[in-house]
C-alpha positions, -999 to 999 in steps of 0.1 A, spaced: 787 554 125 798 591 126 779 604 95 750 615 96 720 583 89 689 588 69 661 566 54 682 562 18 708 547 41 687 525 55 671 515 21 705 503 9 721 484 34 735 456 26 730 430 54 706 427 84 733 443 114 737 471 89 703 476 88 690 469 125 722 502 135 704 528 110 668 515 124 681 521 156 693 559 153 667 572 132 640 557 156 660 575 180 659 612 160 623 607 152 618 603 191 635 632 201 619 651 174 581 640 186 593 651 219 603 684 206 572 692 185 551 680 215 566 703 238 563 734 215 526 726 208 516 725 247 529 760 249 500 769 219 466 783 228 447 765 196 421 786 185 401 785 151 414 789 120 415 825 111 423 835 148 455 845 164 470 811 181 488 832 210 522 814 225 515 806 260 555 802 269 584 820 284 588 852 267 621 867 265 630 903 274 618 915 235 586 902 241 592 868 218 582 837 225 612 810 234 612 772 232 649 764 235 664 727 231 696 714 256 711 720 223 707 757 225 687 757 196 660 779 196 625 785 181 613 821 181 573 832 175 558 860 160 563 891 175 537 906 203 
């Protein structure tokens, strides 16, 4: 399958190999994504609720934080 799955999908698939493919891929995505958010939080100093949660990551030459995928997609923080 070369489009891109979602839950929909999976809710209206019409027999069981149908359905067992989208499970597979989207358990697969959510995965990766848990992976992703983990690895941004561990690079999080948690503090209390109206404190500054400083980023505890690579900072590029600007001063911003950087959490970049293999994908080359990248999350920046707040500025310093």
């Amino acid at each position: 399958m070369s489009q891109q799955l979602t839950f929909d999908d999976l809710a209206a698939a019409q027999n069981e190999r149908t359905v067992t493919t989208i499970a597979k891929v989207l358990t697969v995505d959510v995965a990766r994504i848990a992976v992703r958010v983990t690895e941004f939080w561990r690079t999080v100093s948690i503090r209390g609720e109206d404190e500054c949660w400083p980023w505890t990551g690579y900072l590029n030459e600007d001063g911003y934080g950087d959490s970049s995928s293999p994908a080359r997609c990248t999350a920046r923080t707040n500025s310093p």
